[in-house]
N, C-alpha and C positions, 0 to 999 in steps of 0.2 A: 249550459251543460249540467246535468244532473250529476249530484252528489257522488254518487256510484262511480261516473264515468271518467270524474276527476282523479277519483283512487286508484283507478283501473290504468290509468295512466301513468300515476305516479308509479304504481306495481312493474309496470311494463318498463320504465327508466332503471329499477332499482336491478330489476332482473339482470336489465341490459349492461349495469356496470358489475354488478356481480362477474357476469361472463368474462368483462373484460378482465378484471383481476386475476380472475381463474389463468385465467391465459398466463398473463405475466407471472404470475408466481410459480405457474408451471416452468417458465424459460429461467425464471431466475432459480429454482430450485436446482435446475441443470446447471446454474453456473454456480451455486454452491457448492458444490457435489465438486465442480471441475477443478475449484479455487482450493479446497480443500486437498487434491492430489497433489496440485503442482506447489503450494506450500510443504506439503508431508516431503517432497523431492527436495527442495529449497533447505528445508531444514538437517539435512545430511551433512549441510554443511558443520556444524556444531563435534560433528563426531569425523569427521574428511580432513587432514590436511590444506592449506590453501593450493598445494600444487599439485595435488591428485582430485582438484573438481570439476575438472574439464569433462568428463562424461556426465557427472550430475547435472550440470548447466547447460548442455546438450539436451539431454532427457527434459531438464524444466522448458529450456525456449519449446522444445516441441509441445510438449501439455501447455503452455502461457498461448501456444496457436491455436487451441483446441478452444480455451478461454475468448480469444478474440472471436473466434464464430459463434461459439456462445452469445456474443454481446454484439454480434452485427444482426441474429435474432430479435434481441432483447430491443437495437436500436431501431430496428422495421415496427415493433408491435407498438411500442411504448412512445414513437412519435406520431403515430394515430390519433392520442389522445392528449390533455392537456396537462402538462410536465408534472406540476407542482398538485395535482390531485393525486398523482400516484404513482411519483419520486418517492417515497418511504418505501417502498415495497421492495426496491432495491439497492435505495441507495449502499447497505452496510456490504453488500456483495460488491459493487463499482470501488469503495474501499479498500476490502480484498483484493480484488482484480489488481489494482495498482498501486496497491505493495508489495506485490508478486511482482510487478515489472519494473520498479526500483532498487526492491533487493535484488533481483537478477544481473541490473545494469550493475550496481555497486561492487556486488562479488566476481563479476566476468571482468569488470573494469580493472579489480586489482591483482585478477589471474595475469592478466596480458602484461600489468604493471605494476609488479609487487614493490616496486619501488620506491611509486607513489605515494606522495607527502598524506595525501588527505582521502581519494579515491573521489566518486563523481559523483554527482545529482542529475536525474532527469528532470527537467522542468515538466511542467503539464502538459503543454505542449507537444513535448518529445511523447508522453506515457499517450498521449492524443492520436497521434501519428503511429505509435506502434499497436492501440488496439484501435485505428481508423475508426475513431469519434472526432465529431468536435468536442469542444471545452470550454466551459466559462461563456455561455452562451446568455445574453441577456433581454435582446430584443426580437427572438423570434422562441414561443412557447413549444420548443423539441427537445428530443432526447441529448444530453449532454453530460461531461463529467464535471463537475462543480471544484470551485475551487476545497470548499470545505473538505468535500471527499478526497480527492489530493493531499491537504493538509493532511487527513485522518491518518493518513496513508503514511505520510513522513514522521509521523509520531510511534505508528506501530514501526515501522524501517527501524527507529531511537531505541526502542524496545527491543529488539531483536538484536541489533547490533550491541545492545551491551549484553545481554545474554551471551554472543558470539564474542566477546572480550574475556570472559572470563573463559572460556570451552578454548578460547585460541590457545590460553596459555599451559590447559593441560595436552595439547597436542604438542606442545613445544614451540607456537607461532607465536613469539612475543610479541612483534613488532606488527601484527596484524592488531595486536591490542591498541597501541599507540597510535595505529594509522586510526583506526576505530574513532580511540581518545576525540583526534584534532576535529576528526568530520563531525562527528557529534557535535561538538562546542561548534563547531560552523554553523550546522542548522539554526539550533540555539538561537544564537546571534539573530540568527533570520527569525526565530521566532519573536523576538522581543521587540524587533520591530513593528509589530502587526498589532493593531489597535480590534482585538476578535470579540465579535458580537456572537457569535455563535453558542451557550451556554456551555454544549456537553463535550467542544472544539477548548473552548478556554478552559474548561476544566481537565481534560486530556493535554493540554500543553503545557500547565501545572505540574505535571508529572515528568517531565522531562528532566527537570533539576534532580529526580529520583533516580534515573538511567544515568545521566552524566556522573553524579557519585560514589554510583557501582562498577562508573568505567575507573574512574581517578583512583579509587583504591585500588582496583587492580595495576593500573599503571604507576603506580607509589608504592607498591610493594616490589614489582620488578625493577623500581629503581635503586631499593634499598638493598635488592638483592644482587645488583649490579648485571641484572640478566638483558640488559637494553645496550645495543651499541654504546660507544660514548661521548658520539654527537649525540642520542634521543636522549641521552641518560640526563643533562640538564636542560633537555624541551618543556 
């Protein structure tokens, strides 16, 4: 084959995954755009009482369904091709995506049950099944949510929730603080279990000791203040 007809070729490959990219960044750009609404919803909560967010979390589950067709788009185009050549393009939206549907399960979880000691976690699993992907997929090269991305996902949840500790206590929701408190230190736990190769994972979970301290002050100041029941008052 002459010289020419080699490059002509390679042109003709490079074109062809160009296109592909196009494609995908178009569908993930859509779920940018989606992920960024139903956060903007999500985040109501900061300024919402915990018993007046039953229409907020109304409104998110329906935008979080808006997300999932998004991503059963993204899961048609992007298993065409081979995962790990062009997993970056989305992975940090698959992130977003589902930590939209943890914090959603967390804050509906402790609407129904403000009782609740700690509130809930969805496994991957679970976040799997409610945006219909698979998960943690290893021996066949398809679209899937990665355990990383999940983690990503429980570290922004960490971050949020303690943002939502301090905002609970100017609403007057102390005790949503403390519930806060415990779940945090739950994860935690779970994180320090995990031997993580991941650089930019182990360095984002570094930071959690940073969330947890901004929760513990706030909960040690409403102890001091006597503003905690007083069973939680020596939790």
């Amino acid at each position: 084959m002459a010289t020419s007809g080699i490059f002509e070729l390679l042109q003709a490959k490079i074109e062809g995954e160009s296109l592909v990219r196009e494609e995908l960044k178009d569908i993930v750009q859509s779920l940018e755009r989606q992920n960024r609404s139903t956060l903007s919803i999500l985040s109501r909560a900061h300024s919402i009482p915990q018993k007046d967010l039953s229409p907020t979390l109304s409104e998110a589950l329906d935008a979080m369904g808006q997300q999932r067709d998004i991503i059963k788009r993204l899961n048609h185009a992007a298993s065409k091709h081979p995962y790990y050549k062009y997993n970056s393009i989305w992975s940090r939206e698959m992130q977003n995506s589902c930590f939209a549907v943890v914090l959603w399960k967390w804050l509906n979880d402790f609407l129904k049950d403000p009782k609740s000691s700690t509130g809930s976690l969805l496994t991957i699993e679970d976040v799997g099944m409610f945006l219909e992907i698979p998960v943690a997929i290893k021996n066949h090269d398809t679209f899937h949510l990665t355990i990383e991305e999940y983690l990503h996902a429980l570290i922004s949840l960490i971050e949020e929730l303690a943002r939502l500790a301090v905002n609970s206590v100017t609403l007057g929701d102390n005790e949503r603080s403390l519930v806060i408190s415990r779940f945090v230190k739950d994860i935690h736990q779970g994180f320090q279990i995990l031997n993580l190769k991941n650089d930019s994972l182990r360095k984002r979970s570094d930071s959690i000791k940073y969330s947890i301290k901004r929760i513990e002050e706030v909960v040690y100041d409403l102890k001091l203040r006597n503003l905690l029941p007083r069973e939680d008052n020596t939790a």
